[in-house]
N, C-alpha and C positions, 0 to 999 in steps of 0.2 A: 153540279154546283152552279150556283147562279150567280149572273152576271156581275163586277163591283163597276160601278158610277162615279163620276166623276164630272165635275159639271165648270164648262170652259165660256168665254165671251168669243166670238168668230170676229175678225175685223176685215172686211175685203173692200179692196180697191178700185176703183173703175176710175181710169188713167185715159184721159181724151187723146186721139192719135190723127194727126194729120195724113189723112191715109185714102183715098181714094176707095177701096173695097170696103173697109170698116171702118166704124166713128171713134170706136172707145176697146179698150182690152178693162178684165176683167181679172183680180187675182187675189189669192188671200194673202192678207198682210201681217199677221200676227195673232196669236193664241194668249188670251188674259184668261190664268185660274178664279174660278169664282171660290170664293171662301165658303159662301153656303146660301141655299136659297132652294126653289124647285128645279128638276129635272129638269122641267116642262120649257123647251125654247120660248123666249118671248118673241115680241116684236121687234120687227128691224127699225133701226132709226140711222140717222144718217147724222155723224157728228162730229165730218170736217166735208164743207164743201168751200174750195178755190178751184180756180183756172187750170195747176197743175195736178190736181187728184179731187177725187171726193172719195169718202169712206166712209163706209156703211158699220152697226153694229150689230154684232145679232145675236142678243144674251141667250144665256143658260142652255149652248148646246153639247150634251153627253157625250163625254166619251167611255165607249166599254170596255170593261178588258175581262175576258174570256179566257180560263185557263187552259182549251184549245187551242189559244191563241200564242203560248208562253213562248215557244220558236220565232215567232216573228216581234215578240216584245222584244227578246234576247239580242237577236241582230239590229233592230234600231240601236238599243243599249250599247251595243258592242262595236259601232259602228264610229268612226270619226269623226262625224256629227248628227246625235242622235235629231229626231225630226218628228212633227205631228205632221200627219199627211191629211186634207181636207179635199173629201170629195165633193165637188157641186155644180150645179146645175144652171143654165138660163129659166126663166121664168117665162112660160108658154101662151100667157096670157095680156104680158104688153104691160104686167103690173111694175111698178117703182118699190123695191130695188129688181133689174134686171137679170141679176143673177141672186143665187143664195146658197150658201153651202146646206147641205145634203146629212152629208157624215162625216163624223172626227173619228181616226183611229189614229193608235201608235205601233198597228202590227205593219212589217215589210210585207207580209206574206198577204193580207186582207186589202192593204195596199192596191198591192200588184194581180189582187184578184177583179179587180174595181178598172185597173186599167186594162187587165187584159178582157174586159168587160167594152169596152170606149168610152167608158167612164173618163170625167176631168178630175185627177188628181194631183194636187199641188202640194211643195213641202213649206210648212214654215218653222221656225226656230222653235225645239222643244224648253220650256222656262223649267226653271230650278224647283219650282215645289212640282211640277208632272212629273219629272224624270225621279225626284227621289220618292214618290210615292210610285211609280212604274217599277224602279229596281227594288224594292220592294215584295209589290209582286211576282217580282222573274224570280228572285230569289223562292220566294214560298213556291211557286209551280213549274220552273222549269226542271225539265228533269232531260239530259242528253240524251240522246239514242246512245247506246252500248257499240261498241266497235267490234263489227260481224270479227269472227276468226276467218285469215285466209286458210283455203284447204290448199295444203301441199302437193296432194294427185288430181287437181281437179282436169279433166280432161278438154275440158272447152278453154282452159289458158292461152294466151298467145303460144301458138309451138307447140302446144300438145298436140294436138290433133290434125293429122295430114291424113286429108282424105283421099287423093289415090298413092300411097304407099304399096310399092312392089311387093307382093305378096311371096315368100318364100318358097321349099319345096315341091312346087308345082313343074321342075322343067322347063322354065325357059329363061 
């Protein structure tokens, strides 16, 4: 089955820090659904710069959802506070903007595959038309794994199995 799209504005932050080792931190600040337009990220613009922050825009970047993915939709969904997680990057060439996000998901699981990668993964607040188009789809694809049956004589249980037991009949 192939991919469904969904197409978001990235807003990130680069917050100045009086900091002796580093000048500036870097973070995304917020998820805007685009209503409609292309895939195709555009250009980044930059459409608050003060003293205390500047922030960057960076339209039309995709999010996917995979119905591979339906387990990790399911646990944001399910979760306390569900969350868009943005993966992104520094920019290697010294260009302006100095960082830029990467990838949008809403899996925990693609997530945590990104960070267990050293990827930068950041969360930010998932808005009300993502999450009901997301539950949505968890609805259509997610499907539980079934609850294995315990076996009653399984021999490797805690206590089943004593591996030097006195052996009987032998005499002594």
């Amino acid at each position: 089955m192939l991919p469904i799209y969904f197409s978001v504005d990235v807003l990130m932050d680069r917050i100045p820090l009086a900091n002796r080792w580093i000048s500036e931190q870097w973070q995304p600040a917020s998820i805007i659904p685009v209503a409609e337009g292309a895939l195709v990220p555009g250009v980044p613009e930059c459409v608050a710069d003060g003293p205390e922050r500047t922030t960057w825009r960076f339209p039309r970047m995709p999010i996917e959802l995979h119905p591979t993915e339906a387990e990790g939709y399911f646990l944001n969904l399910t979760s306390d506070t569900p969350i868009v997680f943005v993966m992104w990057r520094f920019s290697e060439d010294g260009s302006e903007p100095a960082a830029y996000p990467e990838i949008v998901t809403l899996s925990y699981n693609q997530a945590g595959r990104y960070m267990d990668g050293g990827e930068r993964v950041d969360p930010v607040p998932l808005p009300d038309p993502i999450r009901a188009w997301l539950a949505a789809f968890v609805a259509l694809h997610y499907k539980p794994e079934p609850k294995r049956k315990v076996r009653r004589n399984d021999p490797f249980r805690d206590g089943a199995f004593v591996r030097d037991r006195p052996r009987g009949g032998h005499g002594r």
